[in-house]
C-alpha positions in Angstrom: -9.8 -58.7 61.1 -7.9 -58.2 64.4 -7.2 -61.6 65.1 -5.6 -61.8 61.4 -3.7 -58.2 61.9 -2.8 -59.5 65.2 -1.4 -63.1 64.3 0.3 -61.6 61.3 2.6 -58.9 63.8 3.1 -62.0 66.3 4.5 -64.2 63.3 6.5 -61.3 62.2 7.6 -60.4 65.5 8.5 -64.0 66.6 10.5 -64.2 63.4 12.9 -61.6 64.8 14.1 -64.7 68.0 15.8 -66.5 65.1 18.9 -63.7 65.1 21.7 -64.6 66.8 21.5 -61.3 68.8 20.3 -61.6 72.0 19.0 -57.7 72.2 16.4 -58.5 68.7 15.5 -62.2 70.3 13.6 -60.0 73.6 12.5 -57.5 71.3 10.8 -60.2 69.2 9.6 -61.6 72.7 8.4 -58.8 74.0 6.6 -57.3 70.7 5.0 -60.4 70.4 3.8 -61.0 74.1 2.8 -57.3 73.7 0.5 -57.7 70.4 -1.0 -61.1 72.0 -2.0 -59.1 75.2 -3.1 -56.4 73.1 -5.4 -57.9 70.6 -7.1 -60.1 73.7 -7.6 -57.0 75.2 -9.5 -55.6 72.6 -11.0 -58.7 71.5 -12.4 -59.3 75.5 -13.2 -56.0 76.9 -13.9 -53.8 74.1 -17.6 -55.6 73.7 -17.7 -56.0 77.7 -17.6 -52.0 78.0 -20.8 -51.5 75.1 -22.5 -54.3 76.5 -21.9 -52.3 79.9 -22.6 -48.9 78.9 -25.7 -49.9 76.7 -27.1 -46.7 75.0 -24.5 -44.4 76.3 -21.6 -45.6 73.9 -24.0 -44.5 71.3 -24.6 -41.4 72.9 -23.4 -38.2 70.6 -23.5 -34.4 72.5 -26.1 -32.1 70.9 -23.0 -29.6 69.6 -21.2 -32.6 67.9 -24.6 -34.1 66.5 -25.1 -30.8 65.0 -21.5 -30.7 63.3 -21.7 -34.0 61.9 -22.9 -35.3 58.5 -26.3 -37.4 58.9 -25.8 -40.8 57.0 -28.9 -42.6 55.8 -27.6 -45.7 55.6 -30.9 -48.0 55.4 -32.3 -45.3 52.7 -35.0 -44.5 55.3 -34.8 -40.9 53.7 -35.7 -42.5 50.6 -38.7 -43.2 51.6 -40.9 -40.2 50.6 -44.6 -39.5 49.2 -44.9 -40.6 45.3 -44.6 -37.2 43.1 -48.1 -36.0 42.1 -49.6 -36.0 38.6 -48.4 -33.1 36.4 -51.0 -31.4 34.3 -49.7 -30.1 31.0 -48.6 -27.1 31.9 -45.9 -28.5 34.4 -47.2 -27.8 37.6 -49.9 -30.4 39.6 
């Protein structure tokens, strides 16, 4: 998804060194040399600093963990005791 995003504004931006003005033709070089650095960047270091912080760029503080929704993605929440049998006047 970044690589597309990224080759996508450096097309776009390279696009811009066809004008005859000389002013757009380094803008278009210099967006595009500035996209290119920036998508390596993320693409290299970004998994470089959560393979180097292991647990701790998982890590939420207690005030924020309170604040925030809990998502159950896996449907481990789902998981709950079968309802017991109901006599016939509604309760078990």
């Amino acid at each position: 998804m970044i690589v597309a995003a990224a080759l996508i504004m450096i097309s776009v931006f390279g696009s811009f060194i066809l004008n005859a003005d000389p002013t757009v033709k380094q803008f278009g070089v210099g967006l595009s040399v500035g996209v290119a650095l920036a998508a390596v960047t993320v693409l290299v270091f970004a998994p470089a600093v959560l393979v180097l912080a292991g647990k701790g760029s998982w890590w939420v503080p207690a005030w924020l963990d309170r604040v925030l929704p809990h998502m159950d993605v896996e449907g481990a929440g789902a998981e709950t005791a079968p309802p017991a049998a109901l006599g016939p006047s509604g309760t078990p």
